[in-house]
C-alpha positions in Angstrom: 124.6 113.8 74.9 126.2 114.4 71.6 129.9 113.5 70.4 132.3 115.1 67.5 135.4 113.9 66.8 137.7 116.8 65.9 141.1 115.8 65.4 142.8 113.0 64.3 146.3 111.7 64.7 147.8 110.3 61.3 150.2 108.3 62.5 147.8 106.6 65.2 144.6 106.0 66.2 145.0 109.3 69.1 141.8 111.4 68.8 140.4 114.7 70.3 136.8 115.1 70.6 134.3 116.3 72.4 131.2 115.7 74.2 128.1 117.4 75.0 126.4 117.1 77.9 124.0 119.1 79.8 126.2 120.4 82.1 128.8 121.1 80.1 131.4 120.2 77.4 133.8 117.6 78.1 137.0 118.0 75.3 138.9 114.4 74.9 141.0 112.7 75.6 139.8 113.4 79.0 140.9 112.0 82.6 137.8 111.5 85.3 139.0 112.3 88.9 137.5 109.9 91.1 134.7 110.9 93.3 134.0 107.7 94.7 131.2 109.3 97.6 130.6 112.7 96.0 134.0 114.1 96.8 137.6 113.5 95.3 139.1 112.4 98.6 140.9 115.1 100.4 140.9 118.1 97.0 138.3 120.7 97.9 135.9 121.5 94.2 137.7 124.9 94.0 141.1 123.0 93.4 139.9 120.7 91.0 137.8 123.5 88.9 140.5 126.2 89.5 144.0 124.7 89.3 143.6 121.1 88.1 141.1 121.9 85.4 138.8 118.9 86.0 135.7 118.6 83.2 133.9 115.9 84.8 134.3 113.7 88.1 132.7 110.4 88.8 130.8 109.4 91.2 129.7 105.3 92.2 126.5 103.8 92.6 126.9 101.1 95.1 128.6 103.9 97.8 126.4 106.4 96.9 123.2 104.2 97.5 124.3 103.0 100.8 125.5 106.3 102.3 123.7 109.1 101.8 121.1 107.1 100.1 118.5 107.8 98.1 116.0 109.6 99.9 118.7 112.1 100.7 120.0 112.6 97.4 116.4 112.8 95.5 115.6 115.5 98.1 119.0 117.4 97.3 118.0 117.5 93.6 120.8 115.1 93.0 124.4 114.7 93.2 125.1 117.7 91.6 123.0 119.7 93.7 124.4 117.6 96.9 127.6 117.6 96.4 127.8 122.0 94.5 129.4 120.3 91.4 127.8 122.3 88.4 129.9 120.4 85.7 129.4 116.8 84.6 129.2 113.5 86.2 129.9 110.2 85.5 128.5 107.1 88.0 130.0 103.5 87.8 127.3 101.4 87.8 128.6 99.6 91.4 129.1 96.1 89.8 132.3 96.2 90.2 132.6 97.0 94.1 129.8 94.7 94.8 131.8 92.1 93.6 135.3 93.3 95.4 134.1 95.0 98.5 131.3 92.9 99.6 131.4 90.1 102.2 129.3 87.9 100.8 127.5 87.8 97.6 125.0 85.6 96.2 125.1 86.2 91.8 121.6 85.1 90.1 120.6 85.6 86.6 118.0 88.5 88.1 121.1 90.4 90.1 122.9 90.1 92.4 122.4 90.3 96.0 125.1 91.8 98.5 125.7 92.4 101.7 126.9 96.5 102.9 130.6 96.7 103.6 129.3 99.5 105.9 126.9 97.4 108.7 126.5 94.0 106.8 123.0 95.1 105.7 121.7 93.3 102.8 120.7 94.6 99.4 119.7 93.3 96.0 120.9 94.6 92.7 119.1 94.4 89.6 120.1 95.7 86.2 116.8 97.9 86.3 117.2 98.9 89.6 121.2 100.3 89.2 119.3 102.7 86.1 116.5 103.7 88.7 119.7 104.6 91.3 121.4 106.8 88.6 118.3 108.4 87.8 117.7 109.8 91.2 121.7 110.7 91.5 121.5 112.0 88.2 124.7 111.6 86.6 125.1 112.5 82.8 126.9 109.4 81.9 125.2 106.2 83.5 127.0 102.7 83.4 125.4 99.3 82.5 125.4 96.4 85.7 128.3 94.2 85.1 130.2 91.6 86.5 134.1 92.4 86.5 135.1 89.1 87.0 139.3 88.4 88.2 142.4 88.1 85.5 142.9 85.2 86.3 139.3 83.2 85.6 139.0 80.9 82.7 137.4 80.9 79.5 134.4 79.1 80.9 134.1 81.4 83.7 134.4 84.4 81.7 132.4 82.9 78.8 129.4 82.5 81.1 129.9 85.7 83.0 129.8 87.4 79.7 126.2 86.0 79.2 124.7 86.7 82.3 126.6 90.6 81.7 124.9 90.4 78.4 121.4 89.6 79.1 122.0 92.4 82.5 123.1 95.0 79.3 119.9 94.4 77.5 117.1 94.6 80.5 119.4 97.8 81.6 119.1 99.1 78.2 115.4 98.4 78.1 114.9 100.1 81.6 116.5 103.1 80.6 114.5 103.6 77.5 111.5 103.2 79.7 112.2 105.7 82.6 112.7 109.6 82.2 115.5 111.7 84.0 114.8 112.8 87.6 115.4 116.2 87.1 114.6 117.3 83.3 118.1 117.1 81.9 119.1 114.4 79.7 121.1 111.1 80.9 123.3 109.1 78.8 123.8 105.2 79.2 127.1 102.9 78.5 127.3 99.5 78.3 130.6 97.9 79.6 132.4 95.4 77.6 133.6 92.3 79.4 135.2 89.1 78.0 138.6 88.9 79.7 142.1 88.7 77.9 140.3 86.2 75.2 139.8 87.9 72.0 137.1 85.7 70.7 134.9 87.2 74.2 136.2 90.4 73.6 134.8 91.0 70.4 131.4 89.5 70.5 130.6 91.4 73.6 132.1 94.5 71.6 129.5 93.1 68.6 126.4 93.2 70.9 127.3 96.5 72.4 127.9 98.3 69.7 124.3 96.5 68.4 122.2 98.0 71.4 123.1 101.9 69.6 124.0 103.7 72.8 125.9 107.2 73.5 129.2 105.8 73.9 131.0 102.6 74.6 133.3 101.5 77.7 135.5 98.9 77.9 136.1 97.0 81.6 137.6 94.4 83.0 141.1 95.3 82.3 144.1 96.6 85.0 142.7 93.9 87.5 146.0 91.8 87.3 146.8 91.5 83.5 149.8 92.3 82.1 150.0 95.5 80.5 150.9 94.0 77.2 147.5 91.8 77.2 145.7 94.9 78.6 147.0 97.2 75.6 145.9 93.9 72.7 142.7 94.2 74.5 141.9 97.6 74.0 143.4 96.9 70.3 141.0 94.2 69.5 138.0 96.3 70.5 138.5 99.6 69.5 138.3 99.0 65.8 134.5 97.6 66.5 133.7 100.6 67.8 132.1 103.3 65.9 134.3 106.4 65.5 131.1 108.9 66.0 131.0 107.8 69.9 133.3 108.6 72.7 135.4 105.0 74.0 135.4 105.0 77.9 138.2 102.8 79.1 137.5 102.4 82.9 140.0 102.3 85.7 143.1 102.4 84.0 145.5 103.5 85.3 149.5 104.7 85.0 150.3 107.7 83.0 152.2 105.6 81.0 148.5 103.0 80.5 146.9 106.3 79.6 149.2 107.4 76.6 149.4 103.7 75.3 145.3 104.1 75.5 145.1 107.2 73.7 147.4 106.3 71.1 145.2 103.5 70.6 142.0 105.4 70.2 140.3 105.8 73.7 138.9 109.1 74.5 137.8 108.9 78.5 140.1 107.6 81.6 139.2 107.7 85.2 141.9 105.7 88.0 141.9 105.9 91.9 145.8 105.9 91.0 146.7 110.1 91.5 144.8 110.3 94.5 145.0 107.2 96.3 149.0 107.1 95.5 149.0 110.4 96.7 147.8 109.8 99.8 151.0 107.1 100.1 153.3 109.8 99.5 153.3 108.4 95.8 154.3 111.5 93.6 153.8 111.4 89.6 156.1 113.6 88.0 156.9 114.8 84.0 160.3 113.5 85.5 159.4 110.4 87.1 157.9 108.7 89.9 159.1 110.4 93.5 158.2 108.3 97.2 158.4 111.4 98.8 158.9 109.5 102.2 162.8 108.9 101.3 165.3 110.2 103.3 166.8 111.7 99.7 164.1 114.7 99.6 164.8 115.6 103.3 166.7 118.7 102.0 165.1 118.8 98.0 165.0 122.5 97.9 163.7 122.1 94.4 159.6 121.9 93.4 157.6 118.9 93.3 157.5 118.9 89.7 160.1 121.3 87.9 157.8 121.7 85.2 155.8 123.3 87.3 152.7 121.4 86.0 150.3 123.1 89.3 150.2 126.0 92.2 151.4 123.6 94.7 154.6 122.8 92.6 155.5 126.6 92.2 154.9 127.0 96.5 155.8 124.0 98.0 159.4 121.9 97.9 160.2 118.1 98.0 161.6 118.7 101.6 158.4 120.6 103.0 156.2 117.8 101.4 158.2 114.8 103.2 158.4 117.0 106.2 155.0 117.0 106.1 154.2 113.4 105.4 157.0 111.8 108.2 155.2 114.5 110.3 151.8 113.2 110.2 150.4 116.4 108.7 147.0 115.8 106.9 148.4 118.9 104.8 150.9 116.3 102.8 148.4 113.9 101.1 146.5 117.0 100.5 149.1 118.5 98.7 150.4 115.1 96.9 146.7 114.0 95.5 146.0 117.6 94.0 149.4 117.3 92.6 149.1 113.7 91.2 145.5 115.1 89.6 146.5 117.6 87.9 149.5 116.0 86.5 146.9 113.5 85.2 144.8 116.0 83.9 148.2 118.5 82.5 149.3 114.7 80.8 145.7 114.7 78.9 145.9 118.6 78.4 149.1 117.9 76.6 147.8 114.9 74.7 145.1 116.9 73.0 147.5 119.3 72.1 150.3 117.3 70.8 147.2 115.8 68.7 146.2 118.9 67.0 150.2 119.9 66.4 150.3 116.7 64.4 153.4 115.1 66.4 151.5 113.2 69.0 153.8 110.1 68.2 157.0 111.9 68.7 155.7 113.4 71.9 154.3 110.5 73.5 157.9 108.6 72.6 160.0 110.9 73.8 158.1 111.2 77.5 157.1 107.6 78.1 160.7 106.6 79.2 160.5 109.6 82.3 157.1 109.1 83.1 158.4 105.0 84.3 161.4 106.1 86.3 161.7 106.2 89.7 163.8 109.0 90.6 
């Protein structure tokens, strides 16, 4: 994987780039649909490459080992193979849904040992064994193991969970380095940088990151519960550690609003469960504002989704078919709302990268932030 920076905003730290991989080029600022299983839930591949523009989807360890599993995957060739997704790939490393979806869970300095939300099976994670799991799914980008741990643990908590994620980083490092790609196409590695809302953690975990010289650099543990304020002095206190010749992964966050604040601030990749999964709700993100399509106000909205037309399903469908079809029951309408809510995300980026180059990303970014909170 290789990484050019070729634009920068003067009157912030906004950036477009882009990355290399070997299934393609990735231009940044870029939003990362969520694939959680192998699939964006309920938006068929031709939808995503055809109408929402996706680059690159991601795709999670912990699910992905549990169901297909391994054995299936290797013999597909891979995710990308299982799954007919000939672009790139990013994988979560699962640290983070070990430690939120799982039962019960036992944390050691060797891994951590879970038990499957699925049948209660039980399963160890190792930092070397979550690289041997995203060689055989074969993702470009591969994630570090890391704990995640909640907003609202203390500095002793987070100081010694930053340890443990620290030594984890460097036997994950090491077992990368040591291992070859599955399937003859190179793999990239990230480490994830912990440390809470406390600045002191934040940057020496930046520090020792940034020390280890891999592709690219993400930062986690924010959007669990902070507010945004802290999240966005977060991302401030880091991103000047980082080097500017590598792409700055800020993972799981989250509103549109969250993403311009993060790219004004000098992140380049973004993935959320928010377009789809709000979607789903009857959640509708608009250049306008937020819609709840379920309100009795849109029974007889004539108009599109989004005016701005930002898709195909805003130029076909109105506000009144879409609640039709969500007070109806009809699969059709989270259908409908998630590739909407997806490729406004992905439209939002399109337009930051523009706005960027123009030279008036500032001025753009000011002038939509106060829609893109209202709920209309």
């Amino acid at each position: 994987m290789t990484f050019k920076v070729t634009t920068k905003d003067l009157r912030s730290q906004a950036r477009c780039g882009e990355i290399q991989t070997a299934h393609g080029n990735i231009k940044t600022p870029v939003f990362m649909p969520v694939g959680t299983v192998g699939s964006v839930k309920g938006v068929m591949h031709r939808d995503l490459l055809d109408d929402a523009h996706a680059q690159i989807i991601l795709g999670n360890t912990y699910h992905l080992f549990l169901r297909p599993g391994m054995r299936i995957l290797q013999r597909a060739g891979g995710l990308h193979g299982f799954a007919s997704w000939d672009r790139p790939i990013l994988t979560d490393s699962g640290g983070y849904q070990v430690f939120s979806l799982a039962a019960k869970r036992k944390l050691t300095p060797e891994g951590c040992e879970f038990r499957s939300h699925i049948d209660g099976s039980i399963h160890f994670f190792s930092p070397e064994k979550v690289v041997d799991i995203q060689r055989v799914i074969g993702a470009d980008i591969m994630m570090a193991l890391d704990e995640c741990p909640p907003a609202t643990a203390d500095y002793a908590y987070i100081k010694s969970s930053l340890q443990m994620t620290q030594q984890w980083l460097e036997r994950g490092v090491n077992q990368f380095k040591e291992t070859e790609p599955a399937y003859g196409y190179p793999q990239s590695f990230f480490p994830i940088i912990q440390g809470g809302v406390f600045k002191k953690l934040r940057q020496e975990a930046t520090d020792h990151a940034v020390a280890l010289e891999s592709d690219g650099l993400a930062i986690g543990g924010l959007s669990v519960g902070e507010p945004a304020e802290v999240m966005y002095e977060m991302i401030e206190t880091v991103i000047p550690r980082m080097p500017e010749c590598k792409p700055r992964y800020l993972m799981g966050v989250g509103t549109p609003v969250n993403i311009l604040e993060g790219i004004a601030r000098g992140v380049d990749m973004f993935d959320c469960v928010m377009p789809s999964r709000n979607g789903r709700n009857g959640m509708l993100f608009t250049s306008r504002g937020v819609i709840n399509i379920r309100n009795q106000k849109w029974a007889d909205d004539m108009t599109p989704i989004d005016p701005d037309g930002i898709s195909f399903v805003d130029k076909m469908y109105t506000r009144a078919y879409l609640r039709h079809l969500f007070v109806s029951n009809e699969m059709l309408g989270p259908q409908i709302a998630s590739l909407h809510n997806l490729a406004f995300y992905l439209w939002l980026v399109g337009q930051s990268r523009e706005h960027i180059m123009a030279g008036d990303f500032v001025q753009w970014k000011t002038s939509m932030i106060p829609g893109l909170g209202t709920r209309l």
